[in-house]
N, C-alpha and C positions, 0 to 999 in steps of 0.2 A: 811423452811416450810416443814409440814410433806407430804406424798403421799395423804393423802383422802382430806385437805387442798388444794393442788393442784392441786387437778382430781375437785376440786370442784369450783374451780374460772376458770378452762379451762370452766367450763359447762356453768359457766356463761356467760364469754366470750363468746359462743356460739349463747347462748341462741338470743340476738337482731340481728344476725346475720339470724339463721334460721327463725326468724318471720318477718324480713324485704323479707327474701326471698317468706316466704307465703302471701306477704301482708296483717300481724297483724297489721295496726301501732298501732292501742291502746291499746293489747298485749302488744307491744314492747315497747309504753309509761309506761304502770303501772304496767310491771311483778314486777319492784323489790319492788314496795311499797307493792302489793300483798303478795309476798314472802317475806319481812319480816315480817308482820301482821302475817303470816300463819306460819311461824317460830314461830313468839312470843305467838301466841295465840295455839298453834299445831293442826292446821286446819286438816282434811283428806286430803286427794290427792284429795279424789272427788271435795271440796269443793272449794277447792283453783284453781283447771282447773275451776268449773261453773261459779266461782265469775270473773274471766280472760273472759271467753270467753261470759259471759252474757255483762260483760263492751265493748266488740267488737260489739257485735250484736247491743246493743242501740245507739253506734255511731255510727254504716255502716243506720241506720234507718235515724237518724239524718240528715243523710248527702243523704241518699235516696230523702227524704222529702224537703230536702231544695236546691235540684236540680231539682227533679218536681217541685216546688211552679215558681221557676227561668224558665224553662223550657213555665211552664203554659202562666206568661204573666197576672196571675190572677192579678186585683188591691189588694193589701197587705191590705185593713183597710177594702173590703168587705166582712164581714165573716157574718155567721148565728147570731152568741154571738152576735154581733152590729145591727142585723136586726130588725126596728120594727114594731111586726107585728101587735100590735093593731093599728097602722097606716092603714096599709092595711086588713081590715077585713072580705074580697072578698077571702082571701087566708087562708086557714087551717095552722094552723102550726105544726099541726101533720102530714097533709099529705107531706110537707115541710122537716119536719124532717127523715120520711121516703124515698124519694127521696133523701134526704141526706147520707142514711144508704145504699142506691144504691139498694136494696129491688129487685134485679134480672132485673130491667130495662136498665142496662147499659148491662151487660152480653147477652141481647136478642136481643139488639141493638135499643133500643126505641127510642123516640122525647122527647122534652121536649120544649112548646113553651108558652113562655108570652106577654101578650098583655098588652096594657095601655098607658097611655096618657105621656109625658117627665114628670117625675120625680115621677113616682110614684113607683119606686122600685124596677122595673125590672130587672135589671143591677144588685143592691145588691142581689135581690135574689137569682140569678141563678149563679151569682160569688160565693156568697156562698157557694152552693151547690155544687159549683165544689171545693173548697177549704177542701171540707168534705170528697168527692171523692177520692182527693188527700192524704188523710189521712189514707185512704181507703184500699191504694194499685193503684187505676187507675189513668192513664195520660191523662193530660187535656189540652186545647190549647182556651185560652181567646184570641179573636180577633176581631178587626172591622170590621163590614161586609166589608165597601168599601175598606179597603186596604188588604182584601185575594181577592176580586177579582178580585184589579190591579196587587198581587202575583202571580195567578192563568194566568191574561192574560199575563205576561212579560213570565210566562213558555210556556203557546202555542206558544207565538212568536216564543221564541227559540226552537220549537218540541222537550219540554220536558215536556208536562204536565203530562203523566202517571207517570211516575216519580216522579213530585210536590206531585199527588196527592197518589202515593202508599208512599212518605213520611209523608203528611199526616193521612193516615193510621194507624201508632204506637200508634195514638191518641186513646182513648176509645170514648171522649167525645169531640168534637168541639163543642165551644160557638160562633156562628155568632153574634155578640152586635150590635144594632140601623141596620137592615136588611131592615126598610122602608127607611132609608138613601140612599142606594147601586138606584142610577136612570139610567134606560136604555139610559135615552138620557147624562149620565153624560161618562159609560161604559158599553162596551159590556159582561152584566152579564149570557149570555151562561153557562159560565164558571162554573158558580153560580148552575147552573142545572146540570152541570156533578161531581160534587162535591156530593148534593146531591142523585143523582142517583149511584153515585160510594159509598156509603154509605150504602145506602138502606138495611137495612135489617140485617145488618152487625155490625154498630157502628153507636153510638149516634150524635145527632146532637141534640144541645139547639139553642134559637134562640129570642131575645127580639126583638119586633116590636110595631111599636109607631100605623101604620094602620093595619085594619085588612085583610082576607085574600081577598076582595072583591075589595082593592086598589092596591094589590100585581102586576095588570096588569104594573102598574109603575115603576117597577123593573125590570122584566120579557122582551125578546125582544120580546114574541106576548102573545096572550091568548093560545093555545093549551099546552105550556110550562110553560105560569104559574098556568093552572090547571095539570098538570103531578106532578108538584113542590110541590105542594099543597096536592096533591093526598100521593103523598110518605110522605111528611113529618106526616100527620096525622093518618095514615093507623096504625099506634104502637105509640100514643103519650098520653102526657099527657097535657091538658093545662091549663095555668093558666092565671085566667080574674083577671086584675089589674086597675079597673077601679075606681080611686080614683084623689082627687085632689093633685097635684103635691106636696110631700112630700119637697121638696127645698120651694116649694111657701110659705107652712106651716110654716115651720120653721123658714125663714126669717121675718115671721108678727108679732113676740114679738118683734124685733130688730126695727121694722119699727116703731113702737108702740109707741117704748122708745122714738126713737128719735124725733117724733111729737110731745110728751106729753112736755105740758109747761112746762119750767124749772120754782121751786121755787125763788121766790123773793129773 
């Protein structure tokens, strides 16, 4: 083997070496298919590093994306593409799409609060919207209301709720889901107020609720707190009225239909 033959398979050799140590792997996966394409074809040098290193960036995205989705906790089948809104026509879906597009309201630390009766969309919505967020660039954290505030009180127990909630934190956007559920006489939802208030101003808070804010006292361990609760969450919010009949009920009355209608002879 001649000298530039063998200075050139050393380089090779090299090459998965130094990009396992930059942590390339998909570099490290498709240099050589790269580099013979770029051999064969006589690519520039430019071209042949953008084509390498655009293939890195699309999968570090990939893998960004589908550690927030995991992270999220979002339901996987509620996206905007499957939402429908002529069902619910109490809801703009422009303005929908915009709060989608995150439109400066996450950045400023806004609310985002939806009302409506079980099953009329709420939940898809605003999972949604977080799914869009997360597309976005920001981090999102889908939850039940009642089990962050049995989260929330196992941390005071053990005096570490600043801590809970400065983890909390990393979130952009917390989604509280079914928030008329969370019952003061089920749990001590305090907790539920300092969440909020450690929020405040700062980072988003979504929140679907089946009553409105005038039954909230139910949640709440008195009125003075759940008008403070109330007061912060709306002070920067957007809300949406989902006052429709239950989207599950609809649905299920062709099925119902079927199976009353006489069968043929």
């Amino acid at each position: 083997m001649n000298a530039p033959a063998t200075a050139n398979a050393a380089d090779a050799a090299r090459v998965p070496l130094m990009l396992t140590e930059l942590r390339l792997p998909t570099m490290k996966r498709l240099w050589t298919q790269f580099a013979e394409q770029s051999n064969r074809e006589g690519w520039p040098a430019e071209r042949f590093l953008g084509a390498l290193l655009q293939q890195e960036m699309n999968e570090r995205e990939t893998r960004r994306l589908a550690r927030a989705r995991a992270d999220s906790h979002l339901p996987a089948d509620k996206t905007l593409a499957n939402f429908d809104f002529a069902a619910v026509p109490t809801v703009s879906k422009a303005h929908v799409m915009a709060l989608a597009e995150a439109d400066g309201w996450i950045a400023q630390g806004h609310n985002l609060l939806a009302f409506g009766p079980p099953g009329a969309g709420k939940t898809h919505a605003i999972a949604g919207i977080g799914h869009a967020l997360i597309d976005r660039g920001y981090k999102v954290l889908f939850v039940r209301t009642n089990e962050l505030v049995q989260r929330l009180q196992a941390a005071r127990r053990d005096l570490r709720l600043p801590a809970e909630l400065a983890k909390l934190d990393r979130f952009d956007l917390i989604i509280l889901d079914d928030l008329s559920y969370a019952r003061r006489d089920q749990a001590e939802t305090s907790v539920l107020f300092e969440l909020i208030a450690e929020r405040y101003e700062r980072r988003s808070i979504a929140i679907t609720a089946n009553a409105p804010f005038s039954a909230w006292d139910e949640v709440f361990p008195d009125k003075a707190m759940t008008v403070a609760a109330v007061d912060r969450l709306v002070h920067h919010a957007t809300i949406l009225e989902m006052n429709v009949d239950s989207y599950r009920r609809r649905a299920a009355l062709p099925a119902r239909r079927q199976r009353s209608a006489p069968q043929a002879q």
